[in-house]
PDB file of N, CA, C and O in Angstrom:
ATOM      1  N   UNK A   1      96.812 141.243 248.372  1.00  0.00           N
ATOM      2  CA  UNK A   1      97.441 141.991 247.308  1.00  0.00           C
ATOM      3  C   UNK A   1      97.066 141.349 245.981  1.00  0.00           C
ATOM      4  O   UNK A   1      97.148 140.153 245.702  1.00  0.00           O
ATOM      5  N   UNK A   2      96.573 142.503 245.087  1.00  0.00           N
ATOM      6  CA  UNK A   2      96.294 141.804 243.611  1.00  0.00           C
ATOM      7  C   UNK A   2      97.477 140.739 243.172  1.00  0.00           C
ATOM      8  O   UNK A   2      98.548 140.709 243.780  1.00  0.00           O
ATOM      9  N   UNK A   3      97.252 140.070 242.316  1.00  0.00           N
ATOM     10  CA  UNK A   3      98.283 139.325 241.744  1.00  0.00           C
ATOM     11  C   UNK A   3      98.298 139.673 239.909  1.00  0.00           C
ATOM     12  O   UNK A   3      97.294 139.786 239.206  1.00  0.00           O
ATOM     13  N   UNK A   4      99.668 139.780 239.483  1.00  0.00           N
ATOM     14  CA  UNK A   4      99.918 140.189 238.137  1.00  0.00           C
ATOM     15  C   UNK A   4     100.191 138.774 237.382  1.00  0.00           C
ATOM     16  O   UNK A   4     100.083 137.696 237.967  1.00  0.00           O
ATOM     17  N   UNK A   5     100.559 138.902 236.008  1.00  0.00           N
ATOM     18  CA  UNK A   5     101.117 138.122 234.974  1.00  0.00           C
ATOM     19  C   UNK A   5     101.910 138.407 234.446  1.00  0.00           C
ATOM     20  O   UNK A   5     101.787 139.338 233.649  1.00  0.00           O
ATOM     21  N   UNK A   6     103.291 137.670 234.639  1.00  0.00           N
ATOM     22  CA  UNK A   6     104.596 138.428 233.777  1.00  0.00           C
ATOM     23  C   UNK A   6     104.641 137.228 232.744  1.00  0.00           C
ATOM     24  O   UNK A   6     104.151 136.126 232.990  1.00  0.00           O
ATOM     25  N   UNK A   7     105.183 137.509 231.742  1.00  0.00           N
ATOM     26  CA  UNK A   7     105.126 136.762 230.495  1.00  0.00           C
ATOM     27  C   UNK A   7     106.774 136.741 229.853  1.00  0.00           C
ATOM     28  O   UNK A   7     107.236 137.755 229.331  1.00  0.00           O
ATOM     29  N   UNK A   8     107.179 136.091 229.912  1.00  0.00           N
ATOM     30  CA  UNK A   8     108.538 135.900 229.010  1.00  0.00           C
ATOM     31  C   UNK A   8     108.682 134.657 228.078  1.00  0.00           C
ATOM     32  O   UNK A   8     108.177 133.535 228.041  1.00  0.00           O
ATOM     33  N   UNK A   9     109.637 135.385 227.311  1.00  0.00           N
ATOM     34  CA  UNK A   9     110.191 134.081 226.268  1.00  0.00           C
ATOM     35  C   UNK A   9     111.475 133.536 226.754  1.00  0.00           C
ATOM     36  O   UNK A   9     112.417 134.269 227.057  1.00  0.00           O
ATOM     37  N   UNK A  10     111.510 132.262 226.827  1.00  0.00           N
ATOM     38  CA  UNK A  10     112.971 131.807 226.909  1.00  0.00           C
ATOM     39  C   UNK A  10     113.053 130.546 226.119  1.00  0.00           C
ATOM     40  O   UNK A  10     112.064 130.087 225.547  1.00  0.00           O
ATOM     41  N   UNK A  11     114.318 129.944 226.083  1.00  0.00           N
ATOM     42  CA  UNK A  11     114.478 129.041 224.850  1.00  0.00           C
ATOM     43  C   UNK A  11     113.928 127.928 226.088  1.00  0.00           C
ATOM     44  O   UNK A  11     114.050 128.048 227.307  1.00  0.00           O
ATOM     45  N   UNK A  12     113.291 126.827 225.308  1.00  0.00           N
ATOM     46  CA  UNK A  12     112.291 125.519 225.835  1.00  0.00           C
ATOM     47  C   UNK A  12     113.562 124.951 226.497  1.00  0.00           C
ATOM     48  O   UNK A  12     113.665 125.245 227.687  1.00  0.00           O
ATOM     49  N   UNK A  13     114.220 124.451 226.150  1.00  0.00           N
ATOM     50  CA  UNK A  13     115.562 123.682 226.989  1.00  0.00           C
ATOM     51  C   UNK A  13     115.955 124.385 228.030  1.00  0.00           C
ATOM     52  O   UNK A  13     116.331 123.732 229.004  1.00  0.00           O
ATOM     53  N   UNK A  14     115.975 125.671 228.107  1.00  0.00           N
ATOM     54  CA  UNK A  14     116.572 126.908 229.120  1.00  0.00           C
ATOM     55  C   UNK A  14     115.150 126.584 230.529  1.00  0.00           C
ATOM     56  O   UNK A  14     115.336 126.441 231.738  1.00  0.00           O
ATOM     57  N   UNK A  15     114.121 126.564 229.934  1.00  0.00           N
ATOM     58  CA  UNK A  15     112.716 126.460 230.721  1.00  0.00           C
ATOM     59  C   UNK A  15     112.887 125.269 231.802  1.00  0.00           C
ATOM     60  O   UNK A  15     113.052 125.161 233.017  1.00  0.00           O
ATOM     61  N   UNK A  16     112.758 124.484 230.728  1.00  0.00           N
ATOM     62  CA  UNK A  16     113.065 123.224 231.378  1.00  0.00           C
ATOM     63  C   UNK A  16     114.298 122.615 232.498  1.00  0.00           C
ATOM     64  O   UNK A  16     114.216 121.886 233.486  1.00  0.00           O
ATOM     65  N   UNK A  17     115.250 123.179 231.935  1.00  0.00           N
ATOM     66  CA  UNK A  17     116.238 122.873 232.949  1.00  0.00           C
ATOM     67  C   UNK A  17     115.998 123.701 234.530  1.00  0.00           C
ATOM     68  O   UNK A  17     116.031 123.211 235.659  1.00  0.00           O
ATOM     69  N   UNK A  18     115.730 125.256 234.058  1.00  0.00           N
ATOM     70  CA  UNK A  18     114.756 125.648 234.882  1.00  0.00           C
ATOM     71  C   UNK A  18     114.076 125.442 235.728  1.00  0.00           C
ATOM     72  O   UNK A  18     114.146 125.727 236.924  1.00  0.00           O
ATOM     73  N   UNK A  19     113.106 124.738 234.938  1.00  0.00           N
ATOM     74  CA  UNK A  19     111.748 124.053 236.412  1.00  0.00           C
ATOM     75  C   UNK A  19     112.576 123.021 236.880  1.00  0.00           C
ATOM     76  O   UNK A  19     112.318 122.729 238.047  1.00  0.00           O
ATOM     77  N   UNK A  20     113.398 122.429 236.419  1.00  0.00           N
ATOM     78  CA  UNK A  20     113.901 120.907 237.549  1.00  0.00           C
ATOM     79  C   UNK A  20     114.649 121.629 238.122  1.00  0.00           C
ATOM     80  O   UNK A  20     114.945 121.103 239.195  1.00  0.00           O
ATOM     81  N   UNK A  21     115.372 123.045 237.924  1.00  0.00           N
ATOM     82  CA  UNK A  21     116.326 122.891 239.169  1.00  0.00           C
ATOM     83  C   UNK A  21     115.451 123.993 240.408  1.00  0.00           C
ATOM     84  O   UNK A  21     115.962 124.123 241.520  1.00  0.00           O
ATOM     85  N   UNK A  22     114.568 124.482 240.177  1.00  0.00           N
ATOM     86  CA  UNK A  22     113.463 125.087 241.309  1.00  0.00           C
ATOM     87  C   UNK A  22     112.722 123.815 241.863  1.00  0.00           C
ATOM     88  O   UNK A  22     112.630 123.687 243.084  1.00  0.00           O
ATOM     89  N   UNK A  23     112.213 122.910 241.056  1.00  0.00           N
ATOM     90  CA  UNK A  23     111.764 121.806 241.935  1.00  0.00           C
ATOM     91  C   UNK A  23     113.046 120.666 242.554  1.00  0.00           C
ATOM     92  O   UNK A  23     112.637 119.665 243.142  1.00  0.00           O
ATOM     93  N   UNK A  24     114.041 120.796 242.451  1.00  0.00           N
ATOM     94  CA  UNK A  24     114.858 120.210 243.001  1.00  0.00           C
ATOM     95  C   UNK A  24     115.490 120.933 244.299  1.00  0.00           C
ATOM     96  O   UNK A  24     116.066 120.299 245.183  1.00  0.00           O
ATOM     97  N   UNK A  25     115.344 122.102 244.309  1.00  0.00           N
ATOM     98  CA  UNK A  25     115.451 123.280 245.529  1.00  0.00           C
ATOM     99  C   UNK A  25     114.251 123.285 246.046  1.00  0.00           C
ATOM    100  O   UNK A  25     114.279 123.911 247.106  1.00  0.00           O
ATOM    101  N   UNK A  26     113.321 122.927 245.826  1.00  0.00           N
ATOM    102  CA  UNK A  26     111.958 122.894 246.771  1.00  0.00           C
ATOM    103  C   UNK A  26     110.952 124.311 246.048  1.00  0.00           C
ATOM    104  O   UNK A  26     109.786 124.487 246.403  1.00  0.00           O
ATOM    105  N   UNK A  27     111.544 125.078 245.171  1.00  0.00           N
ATOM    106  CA  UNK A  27     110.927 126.057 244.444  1.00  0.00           C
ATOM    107  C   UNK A  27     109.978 125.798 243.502  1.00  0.00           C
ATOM    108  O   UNK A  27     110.213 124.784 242.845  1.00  0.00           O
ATOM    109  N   UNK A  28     108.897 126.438 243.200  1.00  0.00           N
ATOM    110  CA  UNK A  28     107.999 126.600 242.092  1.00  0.00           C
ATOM    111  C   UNK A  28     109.069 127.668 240.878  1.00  0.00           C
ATOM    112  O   UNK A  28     110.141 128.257 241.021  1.00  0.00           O
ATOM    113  N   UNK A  29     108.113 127.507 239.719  1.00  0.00           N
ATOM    114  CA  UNK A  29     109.305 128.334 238.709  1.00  0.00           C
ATOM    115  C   UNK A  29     108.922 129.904 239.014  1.00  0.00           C
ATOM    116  O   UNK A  29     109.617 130.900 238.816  1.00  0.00           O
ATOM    117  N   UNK A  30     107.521 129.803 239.590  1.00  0.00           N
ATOM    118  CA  UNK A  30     106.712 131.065 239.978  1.00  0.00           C
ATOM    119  C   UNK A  30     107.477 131.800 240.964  1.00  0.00           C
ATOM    120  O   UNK A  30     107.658 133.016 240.899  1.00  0.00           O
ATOM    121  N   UNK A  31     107.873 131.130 241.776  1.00  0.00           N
ATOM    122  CA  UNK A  31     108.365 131.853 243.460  1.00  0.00           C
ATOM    123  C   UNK A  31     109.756 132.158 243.123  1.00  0.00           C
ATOM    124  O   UNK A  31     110.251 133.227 243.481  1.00  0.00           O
ATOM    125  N   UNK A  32     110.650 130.988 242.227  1.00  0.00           N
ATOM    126  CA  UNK A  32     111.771 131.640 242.329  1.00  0.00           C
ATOM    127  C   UNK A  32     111.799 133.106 241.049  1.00  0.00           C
ATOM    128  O   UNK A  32     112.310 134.223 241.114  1.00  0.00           O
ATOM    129  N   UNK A  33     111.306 132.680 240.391  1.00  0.00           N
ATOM    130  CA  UNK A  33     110.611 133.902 239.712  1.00  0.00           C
ATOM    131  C   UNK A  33     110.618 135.251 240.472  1.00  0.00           C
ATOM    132  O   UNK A  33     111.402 136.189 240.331  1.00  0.00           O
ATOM    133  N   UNK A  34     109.293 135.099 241.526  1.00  0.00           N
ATOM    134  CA  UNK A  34     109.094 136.200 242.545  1.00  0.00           C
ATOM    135  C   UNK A  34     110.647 136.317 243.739  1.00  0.00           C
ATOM    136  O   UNK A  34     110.435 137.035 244.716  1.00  0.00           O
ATOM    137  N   UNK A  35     111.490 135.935 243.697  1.00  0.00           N
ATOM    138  CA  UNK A  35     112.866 136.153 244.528  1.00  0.00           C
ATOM    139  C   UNK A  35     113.551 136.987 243.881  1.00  0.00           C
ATOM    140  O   UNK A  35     114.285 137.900 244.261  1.00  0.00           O
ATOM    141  N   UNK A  36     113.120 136.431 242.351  1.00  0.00           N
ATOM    142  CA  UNK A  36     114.420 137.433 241.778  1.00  0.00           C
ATOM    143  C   UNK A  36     113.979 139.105 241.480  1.00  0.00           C
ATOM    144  O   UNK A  36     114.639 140.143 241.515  1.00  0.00           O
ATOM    145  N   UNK A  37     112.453 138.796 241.158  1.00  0.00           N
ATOM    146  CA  UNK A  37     111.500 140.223 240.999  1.00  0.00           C
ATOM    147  C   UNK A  37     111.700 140.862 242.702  1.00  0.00           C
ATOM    148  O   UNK A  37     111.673 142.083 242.549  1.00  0.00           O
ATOM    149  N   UNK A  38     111.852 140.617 243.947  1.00  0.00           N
ATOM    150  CA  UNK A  38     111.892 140.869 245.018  1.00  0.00           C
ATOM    151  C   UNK A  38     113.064 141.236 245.865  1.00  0.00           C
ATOM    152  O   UNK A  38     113.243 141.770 246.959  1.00  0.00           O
ATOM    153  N   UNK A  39     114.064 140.535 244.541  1.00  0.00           N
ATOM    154  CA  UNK A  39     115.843 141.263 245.149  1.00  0.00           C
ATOM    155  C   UNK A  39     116.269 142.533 244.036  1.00  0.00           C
ATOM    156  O   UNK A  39     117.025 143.496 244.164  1.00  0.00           O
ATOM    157  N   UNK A  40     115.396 142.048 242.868  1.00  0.00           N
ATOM    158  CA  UNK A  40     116.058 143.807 241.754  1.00  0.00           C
ATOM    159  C   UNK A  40     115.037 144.930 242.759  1.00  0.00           C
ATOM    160  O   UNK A  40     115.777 145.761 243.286  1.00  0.00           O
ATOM    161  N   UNK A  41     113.889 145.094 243.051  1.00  0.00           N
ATOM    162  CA  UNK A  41     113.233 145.991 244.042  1.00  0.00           C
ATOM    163  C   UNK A  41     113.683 146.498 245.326  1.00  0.00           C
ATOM    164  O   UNK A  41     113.626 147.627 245.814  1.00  0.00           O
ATOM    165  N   UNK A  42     114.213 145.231 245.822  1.00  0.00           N
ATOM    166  CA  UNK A  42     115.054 145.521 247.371  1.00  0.00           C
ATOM    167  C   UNK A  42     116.210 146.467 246.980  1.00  0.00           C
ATOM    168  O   UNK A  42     116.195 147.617 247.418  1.00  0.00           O
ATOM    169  N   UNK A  43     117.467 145.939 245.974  1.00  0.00           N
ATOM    170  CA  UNK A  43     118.513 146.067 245.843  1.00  0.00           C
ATOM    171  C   UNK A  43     118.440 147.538 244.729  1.00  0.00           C
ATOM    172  O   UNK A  43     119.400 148.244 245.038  1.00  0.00           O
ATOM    173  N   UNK A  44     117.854 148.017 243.889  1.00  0.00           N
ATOM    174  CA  UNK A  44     117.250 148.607 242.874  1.00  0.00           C
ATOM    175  C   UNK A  44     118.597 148.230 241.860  1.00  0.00           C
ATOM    176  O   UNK A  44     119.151 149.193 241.329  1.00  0.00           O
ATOM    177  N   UNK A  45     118.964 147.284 241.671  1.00  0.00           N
ATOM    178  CA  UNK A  45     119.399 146.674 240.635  1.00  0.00           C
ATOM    179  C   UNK A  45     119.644 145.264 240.470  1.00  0.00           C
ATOM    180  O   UNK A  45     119.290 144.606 241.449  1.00  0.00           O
ATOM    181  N   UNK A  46     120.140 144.612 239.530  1.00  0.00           N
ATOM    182  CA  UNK A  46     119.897 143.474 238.602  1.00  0.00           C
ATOM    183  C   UNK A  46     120.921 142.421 240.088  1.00  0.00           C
ATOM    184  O   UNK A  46     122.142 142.575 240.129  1.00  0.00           O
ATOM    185  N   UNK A  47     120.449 141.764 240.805  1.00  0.00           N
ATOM    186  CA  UNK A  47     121.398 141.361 241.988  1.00  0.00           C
ATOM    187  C   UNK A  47     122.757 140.362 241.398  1.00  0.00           C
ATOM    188  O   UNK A  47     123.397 139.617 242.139  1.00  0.00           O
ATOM    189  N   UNK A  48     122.904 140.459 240.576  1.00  0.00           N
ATOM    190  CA  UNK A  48     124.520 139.846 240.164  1.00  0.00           C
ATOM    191  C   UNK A  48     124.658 140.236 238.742  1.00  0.00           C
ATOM    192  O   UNK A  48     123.793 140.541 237.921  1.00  0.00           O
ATOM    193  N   UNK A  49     126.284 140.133 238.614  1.00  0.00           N
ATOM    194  CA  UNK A  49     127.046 141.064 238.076  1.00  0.00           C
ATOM    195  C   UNK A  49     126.317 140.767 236.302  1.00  0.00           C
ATOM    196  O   UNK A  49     125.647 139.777 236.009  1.00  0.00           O
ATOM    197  N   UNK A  50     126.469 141.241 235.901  1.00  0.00           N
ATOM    198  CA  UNK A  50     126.372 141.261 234.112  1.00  0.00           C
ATOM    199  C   UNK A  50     127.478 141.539 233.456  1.00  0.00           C
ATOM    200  O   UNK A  50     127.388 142.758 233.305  1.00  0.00           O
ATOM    201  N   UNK A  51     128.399 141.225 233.000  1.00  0.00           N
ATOM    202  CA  UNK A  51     129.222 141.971 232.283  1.00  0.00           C
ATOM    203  C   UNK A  51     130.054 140.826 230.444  1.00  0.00           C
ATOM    204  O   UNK A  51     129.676 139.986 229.627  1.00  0.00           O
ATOM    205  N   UNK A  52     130.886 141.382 230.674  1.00  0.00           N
ATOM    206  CA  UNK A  52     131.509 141.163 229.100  1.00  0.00           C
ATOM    207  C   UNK A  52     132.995 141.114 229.298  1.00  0.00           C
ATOM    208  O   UNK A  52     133.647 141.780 230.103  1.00  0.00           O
ATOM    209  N   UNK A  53     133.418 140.247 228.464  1.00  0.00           N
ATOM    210  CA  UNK A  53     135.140 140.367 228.358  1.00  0.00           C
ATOM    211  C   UNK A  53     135.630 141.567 227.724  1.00  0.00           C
ATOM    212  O   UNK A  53     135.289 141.745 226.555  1.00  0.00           O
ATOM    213  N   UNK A  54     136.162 142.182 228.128  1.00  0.00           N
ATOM    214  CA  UNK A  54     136.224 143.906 227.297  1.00  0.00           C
ATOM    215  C   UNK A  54     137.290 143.467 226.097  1.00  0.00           C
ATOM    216  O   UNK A  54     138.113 142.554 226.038  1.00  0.00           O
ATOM    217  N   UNK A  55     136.944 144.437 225.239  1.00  0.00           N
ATOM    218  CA  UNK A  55     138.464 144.147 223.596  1.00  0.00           C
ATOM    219  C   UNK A  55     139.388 144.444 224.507  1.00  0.00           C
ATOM    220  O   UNK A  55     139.078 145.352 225.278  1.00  0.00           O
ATOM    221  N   UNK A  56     140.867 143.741 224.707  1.00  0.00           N
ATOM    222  CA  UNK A  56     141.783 143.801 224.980  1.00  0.00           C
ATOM    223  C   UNK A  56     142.569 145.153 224.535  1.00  0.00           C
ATOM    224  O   UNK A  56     143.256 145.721 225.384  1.00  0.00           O
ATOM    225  N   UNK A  57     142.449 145.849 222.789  1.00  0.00           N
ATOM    226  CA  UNK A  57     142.648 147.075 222.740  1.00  0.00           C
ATOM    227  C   UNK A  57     142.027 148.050 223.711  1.00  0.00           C
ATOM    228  O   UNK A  57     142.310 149.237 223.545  1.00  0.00           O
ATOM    229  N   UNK A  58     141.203 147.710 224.721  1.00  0.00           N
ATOM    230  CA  UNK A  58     141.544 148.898 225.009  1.00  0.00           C
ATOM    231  C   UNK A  58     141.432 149.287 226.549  1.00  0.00           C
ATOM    232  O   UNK A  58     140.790 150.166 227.124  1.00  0.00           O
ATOM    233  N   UNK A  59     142.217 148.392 226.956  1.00  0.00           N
ATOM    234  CA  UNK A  59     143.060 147.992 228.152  1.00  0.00           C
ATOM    235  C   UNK A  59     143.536 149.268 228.349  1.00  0.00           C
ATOM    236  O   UNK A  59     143.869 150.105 227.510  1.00  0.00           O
ATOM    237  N   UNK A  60     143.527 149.343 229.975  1.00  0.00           N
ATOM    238  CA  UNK A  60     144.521 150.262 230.125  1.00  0.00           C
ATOM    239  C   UNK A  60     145.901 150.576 230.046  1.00  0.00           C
ATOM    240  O   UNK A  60     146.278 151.700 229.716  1.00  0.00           O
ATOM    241  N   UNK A  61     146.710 149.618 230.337  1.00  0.00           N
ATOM    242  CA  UNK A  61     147.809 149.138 229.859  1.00  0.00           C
ATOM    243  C   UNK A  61     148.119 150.089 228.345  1.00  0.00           C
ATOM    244  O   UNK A  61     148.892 151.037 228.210  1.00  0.00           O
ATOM    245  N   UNK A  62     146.999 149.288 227.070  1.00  0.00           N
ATOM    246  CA  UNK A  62     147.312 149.940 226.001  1.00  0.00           C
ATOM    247  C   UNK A  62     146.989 151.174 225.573  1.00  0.00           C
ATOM    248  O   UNK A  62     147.788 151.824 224.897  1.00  0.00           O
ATOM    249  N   UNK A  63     145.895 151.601 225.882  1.00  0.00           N
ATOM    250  CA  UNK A  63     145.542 152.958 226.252  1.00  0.00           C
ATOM    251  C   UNK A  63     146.881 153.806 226.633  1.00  0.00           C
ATOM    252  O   UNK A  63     147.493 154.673 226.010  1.00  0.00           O
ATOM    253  N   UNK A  64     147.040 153.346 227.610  1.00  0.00           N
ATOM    254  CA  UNK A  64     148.431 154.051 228.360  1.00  0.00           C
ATOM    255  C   UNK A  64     149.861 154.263 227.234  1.00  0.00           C
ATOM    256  O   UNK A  64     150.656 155.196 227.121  1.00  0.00           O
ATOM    257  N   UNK A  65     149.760 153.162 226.627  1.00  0.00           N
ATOM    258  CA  UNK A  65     151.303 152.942 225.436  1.00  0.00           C
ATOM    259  C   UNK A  65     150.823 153.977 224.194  1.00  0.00           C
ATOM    260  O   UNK A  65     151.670 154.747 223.740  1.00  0.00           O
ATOM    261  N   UNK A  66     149.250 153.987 223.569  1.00  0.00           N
ATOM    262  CA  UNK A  66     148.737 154.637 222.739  1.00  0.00           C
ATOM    263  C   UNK A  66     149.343 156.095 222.953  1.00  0.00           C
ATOM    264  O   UNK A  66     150.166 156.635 222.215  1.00  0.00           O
ATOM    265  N   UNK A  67     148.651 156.744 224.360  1.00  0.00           N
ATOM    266  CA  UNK A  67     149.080 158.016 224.446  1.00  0.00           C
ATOM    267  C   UNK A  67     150.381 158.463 224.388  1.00  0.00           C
ATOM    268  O   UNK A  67     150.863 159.338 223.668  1.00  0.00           O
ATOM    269  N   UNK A  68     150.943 157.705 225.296  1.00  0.00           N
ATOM    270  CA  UNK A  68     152.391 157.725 224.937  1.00  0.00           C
ATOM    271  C   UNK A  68     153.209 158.024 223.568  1.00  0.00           C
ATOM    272  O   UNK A  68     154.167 158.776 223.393  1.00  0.00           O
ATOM    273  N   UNK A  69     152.416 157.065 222.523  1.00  0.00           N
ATOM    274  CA  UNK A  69     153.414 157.099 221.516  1.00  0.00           C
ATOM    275  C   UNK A  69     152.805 158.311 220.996  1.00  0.00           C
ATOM    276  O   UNK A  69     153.536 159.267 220.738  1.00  0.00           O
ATOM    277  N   UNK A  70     151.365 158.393 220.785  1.00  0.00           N
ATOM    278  CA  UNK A  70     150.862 159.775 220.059  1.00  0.00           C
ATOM    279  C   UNK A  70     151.469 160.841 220.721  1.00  0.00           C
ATOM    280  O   UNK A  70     151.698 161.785 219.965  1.00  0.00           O
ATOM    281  N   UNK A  71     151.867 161.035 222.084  1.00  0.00           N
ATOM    282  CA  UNK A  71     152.631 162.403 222.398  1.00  0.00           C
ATOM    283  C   UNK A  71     154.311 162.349 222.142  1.00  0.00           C
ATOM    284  O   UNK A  71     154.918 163.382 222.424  1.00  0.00           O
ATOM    285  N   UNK A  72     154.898 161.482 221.750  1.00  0.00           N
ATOM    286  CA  UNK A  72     156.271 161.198 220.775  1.00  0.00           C
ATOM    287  C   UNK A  72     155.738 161.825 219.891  1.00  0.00           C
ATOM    288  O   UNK A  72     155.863 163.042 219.761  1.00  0.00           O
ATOM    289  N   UNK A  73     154.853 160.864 218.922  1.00  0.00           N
ATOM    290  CA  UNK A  73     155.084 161.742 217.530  1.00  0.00           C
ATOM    291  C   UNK A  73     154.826 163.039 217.529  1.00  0.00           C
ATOM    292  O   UNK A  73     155.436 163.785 216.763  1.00  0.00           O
ATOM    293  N   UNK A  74     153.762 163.559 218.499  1.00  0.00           N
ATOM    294  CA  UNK A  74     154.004 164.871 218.035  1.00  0.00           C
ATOM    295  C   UNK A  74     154.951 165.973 218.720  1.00  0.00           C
ATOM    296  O   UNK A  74     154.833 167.197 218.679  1.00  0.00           O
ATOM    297  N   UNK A  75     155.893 165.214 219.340  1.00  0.00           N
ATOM    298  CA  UNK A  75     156.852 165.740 219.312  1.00  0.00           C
ATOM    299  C   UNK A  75     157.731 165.864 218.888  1.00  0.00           C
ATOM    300  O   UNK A  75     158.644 166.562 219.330  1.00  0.00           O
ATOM    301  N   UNK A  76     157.734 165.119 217.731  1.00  0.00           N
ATOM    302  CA  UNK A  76     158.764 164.928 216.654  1.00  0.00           C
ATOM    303  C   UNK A  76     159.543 163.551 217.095  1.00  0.00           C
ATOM    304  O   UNK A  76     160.425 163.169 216.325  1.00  0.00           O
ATOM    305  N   UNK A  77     159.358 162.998 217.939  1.00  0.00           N
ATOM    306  CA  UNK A  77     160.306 161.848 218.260  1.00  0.00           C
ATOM    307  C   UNK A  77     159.620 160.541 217.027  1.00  0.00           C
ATOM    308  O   UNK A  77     159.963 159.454 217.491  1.00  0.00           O
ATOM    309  N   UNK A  78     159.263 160.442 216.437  1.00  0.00           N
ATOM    310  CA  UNK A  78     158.921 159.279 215.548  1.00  0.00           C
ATOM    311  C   UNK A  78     159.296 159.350 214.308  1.00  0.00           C
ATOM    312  O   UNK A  78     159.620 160.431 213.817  1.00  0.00           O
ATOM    313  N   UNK A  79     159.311 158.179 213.594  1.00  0.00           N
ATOM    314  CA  UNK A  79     159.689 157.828 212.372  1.00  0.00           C
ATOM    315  C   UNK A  79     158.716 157.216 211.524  1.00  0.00           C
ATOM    316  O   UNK A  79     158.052 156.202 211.737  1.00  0.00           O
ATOM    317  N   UNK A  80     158.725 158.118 210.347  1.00  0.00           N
ATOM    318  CA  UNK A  80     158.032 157.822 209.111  1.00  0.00           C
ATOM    319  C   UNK A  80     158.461 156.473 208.061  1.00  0.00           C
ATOM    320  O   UNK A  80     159.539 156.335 207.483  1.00  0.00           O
ATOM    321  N   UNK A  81     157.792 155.949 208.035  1.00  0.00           N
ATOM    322  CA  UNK A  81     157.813 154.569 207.330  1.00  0.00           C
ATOM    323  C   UNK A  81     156.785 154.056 206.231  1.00  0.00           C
ATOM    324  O   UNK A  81     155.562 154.000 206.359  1.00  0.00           O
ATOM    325  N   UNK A  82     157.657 153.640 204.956  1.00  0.00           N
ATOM    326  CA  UNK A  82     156.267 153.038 203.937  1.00  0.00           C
ATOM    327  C   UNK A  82     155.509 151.605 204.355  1.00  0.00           C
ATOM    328  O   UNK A  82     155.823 150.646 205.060  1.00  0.00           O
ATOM    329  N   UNK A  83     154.579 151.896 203.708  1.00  0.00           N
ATOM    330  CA  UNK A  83     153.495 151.051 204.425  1.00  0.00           C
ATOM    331  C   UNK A  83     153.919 149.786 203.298  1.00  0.00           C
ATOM    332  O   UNK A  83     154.456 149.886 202.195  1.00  0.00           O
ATOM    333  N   UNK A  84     153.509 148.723 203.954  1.00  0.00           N
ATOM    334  CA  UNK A  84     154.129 147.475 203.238  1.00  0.00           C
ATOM    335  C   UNK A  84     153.203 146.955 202.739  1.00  0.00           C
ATOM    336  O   UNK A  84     152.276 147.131 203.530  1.00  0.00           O
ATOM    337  N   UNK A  85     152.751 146.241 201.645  1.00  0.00           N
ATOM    338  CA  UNK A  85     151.629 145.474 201.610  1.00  0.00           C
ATOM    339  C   UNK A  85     151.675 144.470 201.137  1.00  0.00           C
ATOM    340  O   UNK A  85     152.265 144.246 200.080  1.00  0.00           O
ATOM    341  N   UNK A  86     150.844 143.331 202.050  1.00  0.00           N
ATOM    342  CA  UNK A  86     151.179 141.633 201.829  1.00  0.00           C
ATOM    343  C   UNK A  86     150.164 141.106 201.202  1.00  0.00           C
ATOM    344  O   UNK A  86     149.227 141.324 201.971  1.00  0.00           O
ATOM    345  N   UNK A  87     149.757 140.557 200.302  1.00  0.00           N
ATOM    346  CA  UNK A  87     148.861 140.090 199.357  1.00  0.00           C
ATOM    347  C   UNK A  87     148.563 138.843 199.678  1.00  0.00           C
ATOM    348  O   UNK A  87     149.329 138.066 199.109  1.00  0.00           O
ATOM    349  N   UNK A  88     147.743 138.294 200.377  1.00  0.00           N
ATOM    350  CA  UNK A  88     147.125 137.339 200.868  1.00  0.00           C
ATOM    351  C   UNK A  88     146.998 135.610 200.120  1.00  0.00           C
ATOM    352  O   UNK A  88     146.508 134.769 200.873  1.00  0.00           O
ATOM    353  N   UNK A  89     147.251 135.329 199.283  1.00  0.00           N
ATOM    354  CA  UNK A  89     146.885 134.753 198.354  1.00  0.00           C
ATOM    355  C   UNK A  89     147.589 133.828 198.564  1.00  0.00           C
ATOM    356  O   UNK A  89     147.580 132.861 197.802  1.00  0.00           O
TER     357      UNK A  89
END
């Protein structure tokens, strides 16, 4: 089978820590390289999770209290109030 060239950037410290911990597993940076190109193909996606701490607004929880109150007010159950303003200083 032909052989390709994949090319990436990563930060030099990221590299490095890198190759010692494939040669400390008995890996080349190449092969474990080719494991991970060989489980997104098997799996047809990225084989562990990716994600993000979501904004807490918008929790379901608060989501849930949001609707709530927006279907009060427009039912007339709410109260109109002046807006206060605190001057930072």
């Amino acid at each position: 089978m032909a052989q390709a060239t994949l090319t990436a950037r990563v930060d030099e410290r990221d590299k490095t820590r890198f190759d010692l911990f494939c040669s400390n597993v008995g890996l080349t940076t190449s092969s474990a390289i080719n494991i991970f190109v060989k489980a997104v193909l098997r799996e047809n996606r990225i084989p562990f999770d990716i994600g993000y701490d979501p904004d807490p607004f918008y929790s379901e929880e608060n989501l849930a209290y949001i609707e709530k109150s927006v279907k009060e007010l427009r039912e007339g159950k709410g109260r109109v109030h002046d807006l206060i303003e605190v001057d930072d200083e």
